[in-house]
C-alpha positions in Angstrom: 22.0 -2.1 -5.1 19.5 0.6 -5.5 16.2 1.8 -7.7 17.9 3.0 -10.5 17.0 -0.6 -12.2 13.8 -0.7 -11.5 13.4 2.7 -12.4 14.8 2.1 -15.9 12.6 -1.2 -16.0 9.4 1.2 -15.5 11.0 3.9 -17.9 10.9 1.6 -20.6 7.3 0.0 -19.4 5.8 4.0 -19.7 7.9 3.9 -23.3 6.2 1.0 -24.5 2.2 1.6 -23.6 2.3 5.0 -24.4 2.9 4.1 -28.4 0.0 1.4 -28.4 -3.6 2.9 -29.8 -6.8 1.5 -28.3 -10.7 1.6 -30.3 -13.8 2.9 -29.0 -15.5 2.2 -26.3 -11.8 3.7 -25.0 -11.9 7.8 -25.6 -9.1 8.5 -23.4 -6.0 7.0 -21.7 -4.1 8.4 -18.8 -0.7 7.0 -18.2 0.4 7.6 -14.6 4.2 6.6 -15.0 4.2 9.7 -17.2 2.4 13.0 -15.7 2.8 11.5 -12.0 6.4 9.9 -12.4 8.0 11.9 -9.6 5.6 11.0 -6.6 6.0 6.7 -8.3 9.6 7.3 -8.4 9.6 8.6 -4.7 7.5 5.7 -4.0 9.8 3.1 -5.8 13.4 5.0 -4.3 11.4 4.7 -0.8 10.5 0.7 -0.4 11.4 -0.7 -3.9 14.1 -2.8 -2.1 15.3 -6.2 -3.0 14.7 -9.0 -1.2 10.9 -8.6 -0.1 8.8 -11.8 0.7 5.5 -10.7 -0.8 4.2 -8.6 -3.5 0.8 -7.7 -3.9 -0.2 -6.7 -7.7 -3.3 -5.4 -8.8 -4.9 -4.8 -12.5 -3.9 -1.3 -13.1 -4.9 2.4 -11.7 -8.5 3.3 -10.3 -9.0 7.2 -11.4 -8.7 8.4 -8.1 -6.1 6.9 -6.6 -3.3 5.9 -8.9 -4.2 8.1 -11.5 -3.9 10.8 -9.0 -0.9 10.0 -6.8 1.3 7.6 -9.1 1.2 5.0 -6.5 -0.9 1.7 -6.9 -4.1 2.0 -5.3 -2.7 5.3 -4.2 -5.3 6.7 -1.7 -4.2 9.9 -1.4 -4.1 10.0 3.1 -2.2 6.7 2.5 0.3 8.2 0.5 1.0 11.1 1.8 0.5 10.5 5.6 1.4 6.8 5.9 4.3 6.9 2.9 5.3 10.3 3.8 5.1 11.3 0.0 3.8 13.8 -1.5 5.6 15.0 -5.2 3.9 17.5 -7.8 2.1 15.3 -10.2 1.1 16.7 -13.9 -1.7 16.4 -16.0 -2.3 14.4 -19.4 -3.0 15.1 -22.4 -6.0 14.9 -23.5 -7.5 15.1 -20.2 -11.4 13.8 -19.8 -13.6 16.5 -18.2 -15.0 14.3 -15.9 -11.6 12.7 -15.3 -9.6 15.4 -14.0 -6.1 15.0 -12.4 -5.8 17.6 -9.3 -3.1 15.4 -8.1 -2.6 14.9 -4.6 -5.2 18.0 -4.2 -7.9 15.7 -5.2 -10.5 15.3 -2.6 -12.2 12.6 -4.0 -11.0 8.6 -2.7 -10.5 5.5 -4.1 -12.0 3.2 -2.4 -10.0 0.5 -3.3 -7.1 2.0 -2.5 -8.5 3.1 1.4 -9.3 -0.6 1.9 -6.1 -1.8 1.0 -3.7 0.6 2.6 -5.8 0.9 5.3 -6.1 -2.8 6.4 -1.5 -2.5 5.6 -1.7 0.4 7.8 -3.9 -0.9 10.4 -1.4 -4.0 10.7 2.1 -1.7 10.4 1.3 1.6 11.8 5.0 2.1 10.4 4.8 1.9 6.4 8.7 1.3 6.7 8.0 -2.0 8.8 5.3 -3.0 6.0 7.4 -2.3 2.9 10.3 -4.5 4.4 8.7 -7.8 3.6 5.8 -6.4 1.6 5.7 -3.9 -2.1 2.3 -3.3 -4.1 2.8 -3.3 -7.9 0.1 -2.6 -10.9 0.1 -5.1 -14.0 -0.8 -2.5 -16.0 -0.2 0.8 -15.9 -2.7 2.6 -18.1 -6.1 4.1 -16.7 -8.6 3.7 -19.6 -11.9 5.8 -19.6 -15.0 5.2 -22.0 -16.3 8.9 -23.2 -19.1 9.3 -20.9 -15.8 8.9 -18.0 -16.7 5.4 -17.3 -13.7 3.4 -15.8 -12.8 0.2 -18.5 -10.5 -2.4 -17.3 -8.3 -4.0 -19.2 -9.3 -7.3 -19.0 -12.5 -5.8 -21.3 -10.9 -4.9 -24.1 -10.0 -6.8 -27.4 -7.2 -9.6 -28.4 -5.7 -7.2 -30.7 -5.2 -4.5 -27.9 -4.3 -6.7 -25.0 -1.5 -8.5 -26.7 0.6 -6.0 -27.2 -0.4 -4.6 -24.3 -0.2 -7.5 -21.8 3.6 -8.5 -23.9 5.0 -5.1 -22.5 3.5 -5.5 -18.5 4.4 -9.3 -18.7 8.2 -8.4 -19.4 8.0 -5.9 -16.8 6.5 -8.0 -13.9 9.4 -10.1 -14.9 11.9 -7.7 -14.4 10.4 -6.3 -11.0 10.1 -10.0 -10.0 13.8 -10.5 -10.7 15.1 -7.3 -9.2 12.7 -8.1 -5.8 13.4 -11.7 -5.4 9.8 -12.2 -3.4 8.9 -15.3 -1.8 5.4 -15.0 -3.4 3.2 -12.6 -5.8 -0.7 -12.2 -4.9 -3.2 -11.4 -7.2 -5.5 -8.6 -5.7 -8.2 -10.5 -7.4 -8.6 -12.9 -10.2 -6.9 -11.6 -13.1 -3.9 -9.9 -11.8 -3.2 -13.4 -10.3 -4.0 -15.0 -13.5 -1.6 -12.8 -15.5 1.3 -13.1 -12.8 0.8 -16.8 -13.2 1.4 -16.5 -16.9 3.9 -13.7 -16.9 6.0 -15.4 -14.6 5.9 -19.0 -15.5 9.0 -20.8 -14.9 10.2 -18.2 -12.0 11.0 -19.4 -8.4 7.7 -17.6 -7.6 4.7 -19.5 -5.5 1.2 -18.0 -6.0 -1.8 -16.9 -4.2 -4.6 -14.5 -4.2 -7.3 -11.8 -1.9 -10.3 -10.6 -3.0 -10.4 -7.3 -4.7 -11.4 -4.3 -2.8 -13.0 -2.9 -5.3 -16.8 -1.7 -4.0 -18.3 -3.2 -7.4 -17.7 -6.8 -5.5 -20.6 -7.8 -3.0 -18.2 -10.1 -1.8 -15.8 -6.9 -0.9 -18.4 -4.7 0.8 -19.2 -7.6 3.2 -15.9 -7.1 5.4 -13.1 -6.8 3.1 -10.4 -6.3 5.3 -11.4 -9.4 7.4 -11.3 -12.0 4.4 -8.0 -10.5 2.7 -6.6 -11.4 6.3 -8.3 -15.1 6.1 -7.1 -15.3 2.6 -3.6 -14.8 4.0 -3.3 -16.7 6.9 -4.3 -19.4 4.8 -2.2 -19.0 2.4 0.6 -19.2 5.3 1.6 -15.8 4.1 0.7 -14.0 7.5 0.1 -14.9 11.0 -3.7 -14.4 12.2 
């Protein structure tokens, strides 16, 4: 087997949310499967193998990561020294002036994305030994930016919005969980675990959860990397 089906399944996800229409406070949406497919296609051709144990999924792109380098969480160093990728990535259209996308020229970091791929690269110096048992997904896809440049999450925004929204990453996740077969899906905080739980109801699929890296979290910038770990073990998903 090889990517082509998940690459089709993603394809199809960019198709979708890039028709749907969101209200103010939203003044512009960047859609990362679009402008920066090539460096997420590298990533899914390089580790988007069947048959992984665990896959992490977050809520969708932080502006300097993901948006930047097409991978989840994608801090830049992590992407292209740990991953060994590095693919031109484009711009969208309209771009937000305090948004920019330089793409993997951006100096500025996610910080999100350092914790997580740095606590996965701390534990396998070798990403390929990671990505064997392990894959990081998005729910959503979209990056969504208030006019002043302010990140919005999706979780924020209106019924009417979401369910069309939230229909289109649900059937995804579906298909990515099908094609990967893993063992378990963890929320990287509260509502990705929430919408895998929904998305994926009746799926041979167990559940669990770590706290989000995001620095808006107390609880995060109190030692992240040491209670994902906790969370883990617990979960009898990793050995202490």
């Amino acid at each position: 087997m090889n990517s082509d089906t998940l690459i089709r399944s993603v394809a199809a996800l960019s198709r979708s949310v890039s028709g749907l229409r969101f209200a103010a406070p939203v003044s512009h949406v960047y859609n990362p499967l679009d402008y920066a497919s090539a460096p997420h296609h590298a990533y899914l051709r390089r580790f988007g193998a069947p048959g992984k144990k665990i896959l992490f999924l977050g809520m969708n792109p932080g502006p300097w990561g993901m948006a930047q380098t097409g991978v989840p969480f994608g801090e830049i160093s992590f992407v292209r020294d740990w991953m060994k990728i590095n693919e031109p990535v484009g711009r969208p259209s309209p771009e937000h002036p305090k948004r920019p996308i330089e793409g993997f020229a951006c100096a500025k970091s996610e910080v999100s994305g350092r914790r997580l791929w740095g606590l996965f690269a701390q534990r396998f110096p070798d990403a390929a030994v990671f990505f064997r048992d392990h894959f990081v997904a998005n729910y959503c896809p979209l990056v969504f930016m208030s006019d002043s440049g302010a990140n919005l999450t999706p979780d924020k925004l209106p019924a009417a919005e979401t369910t069309p929204l939230f229909a289109a990453c649900d059937l995804h996740l579906r298909e990515v969980v099908a094609w990967m077969k893993p063992a378990t899906v963890v929320g990287v905080g509260g509502f990705a675990e929430e919408r895998a739980r929904l998305a994926l109801a009746g799926m041979d699929v167990r559940f669990a959860r770590i706290l989000h890296p995001s620095p808006a979290s107390p609880a995060a910038n109190r030692d992240w990397a040491g209670a994902a770990v906790k969370q883990l073990v617990q979960a009898g998903l990793w050995e202490s």
